[in-house]
N, C-alpha and C positions, 0 to 999 in steps of 0.2 A: 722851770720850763714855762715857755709862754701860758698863748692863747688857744683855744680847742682844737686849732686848726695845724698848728705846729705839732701838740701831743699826737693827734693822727697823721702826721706824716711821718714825724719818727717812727711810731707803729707799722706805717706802713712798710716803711726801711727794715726794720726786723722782719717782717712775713716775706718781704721779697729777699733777704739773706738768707733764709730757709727753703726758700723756693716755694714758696706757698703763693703764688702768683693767685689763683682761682679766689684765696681764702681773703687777699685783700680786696681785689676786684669787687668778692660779693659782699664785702661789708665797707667799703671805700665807695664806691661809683655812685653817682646819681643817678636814677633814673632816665634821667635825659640828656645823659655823657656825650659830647665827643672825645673821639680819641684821633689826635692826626702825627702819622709817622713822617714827619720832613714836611715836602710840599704834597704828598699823598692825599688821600680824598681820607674826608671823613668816618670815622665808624661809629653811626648812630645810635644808641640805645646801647642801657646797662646788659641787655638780654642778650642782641649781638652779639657786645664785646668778649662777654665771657663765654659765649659759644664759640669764639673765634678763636680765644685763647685754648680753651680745651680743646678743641681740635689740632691747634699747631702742637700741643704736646702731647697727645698720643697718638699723632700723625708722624711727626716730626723731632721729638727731642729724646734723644737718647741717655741726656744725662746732665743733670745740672751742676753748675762745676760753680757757679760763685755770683753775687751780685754785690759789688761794693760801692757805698755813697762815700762821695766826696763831701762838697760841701754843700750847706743848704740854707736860704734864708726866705722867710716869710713875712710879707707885708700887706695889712689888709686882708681881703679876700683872693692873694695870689701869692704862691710858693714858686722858689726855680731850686733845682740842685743837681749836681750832676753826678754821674754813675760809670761804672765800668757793670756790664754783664757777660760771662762770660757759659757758652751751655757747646756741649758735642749733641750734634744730628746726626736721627739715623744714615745719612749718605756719606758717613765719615767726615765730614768736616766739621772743625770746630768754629764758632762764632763767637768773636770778641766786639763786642759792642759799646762804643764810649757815647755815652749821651749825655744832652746835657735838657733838663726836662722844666716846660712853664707850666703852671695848673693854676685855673682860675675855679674859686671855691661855692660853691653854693649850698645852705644849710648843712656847712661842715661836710661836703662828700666833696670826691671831685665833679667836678663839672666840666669843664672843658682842659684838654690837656694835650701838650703838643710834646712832642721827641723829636731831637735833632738828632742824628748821629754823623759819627767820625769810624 
């Protein structure tokens, strides 16, 4: 395998297959992340993020059904790879989510990271 930055994103890939979304969040992010969903506004800071996260899933996720990476490549200090997610919400519906994801890298965490979805 690569460079440091590839071993943590595979890592990353594993914890999000398990649905350990918080677990990589807290040992993946930088400090000083953003996170931008499509053309959305930004979500500033590692503290945020994962507060924002944990709220959606014991607000909101009833059950987590699957997160599968496609393909991925990394160059420099920026990864792209794309993903299907797939979770049931409390209001009954299920959410299929195809994204396709940039991250730009800072002392090996993310740093800035955008999702495009389909």
């Amino acid at each position: 395998m690569g460079n440091q930055i590839e071993k943590n994103l595979v890592h990353i890939h594993k914890l999000l297959a398990n649905g350990e979304f918080i677990e990589a969040m807290e040992t993946y992010l930088h400090d000083d992340v953003e996170l931008r969903e499509a053309n959305g506004e930004a979500k500033v800071g590692k503290k945020f993020c994962v507060k924002f996260e944990d709220d959606f899933i014991k607000n909101d996720l009833k059950e987590f059904v699957g997160y599968k990476v496609g393909n991925y490549a990394v160059q420099g200090n920026f990864s792209f790879y794309d993903a299907v997610m797939t979770l049931k919400l409390n209001d009954g519906s299920t959410m299929v989510s195809e994204q396709a994801v940039a991250t730009e890298w800072k002392d090996d965490k993310i740093y800035r990271e955008r999702y495009y979805h389909a």
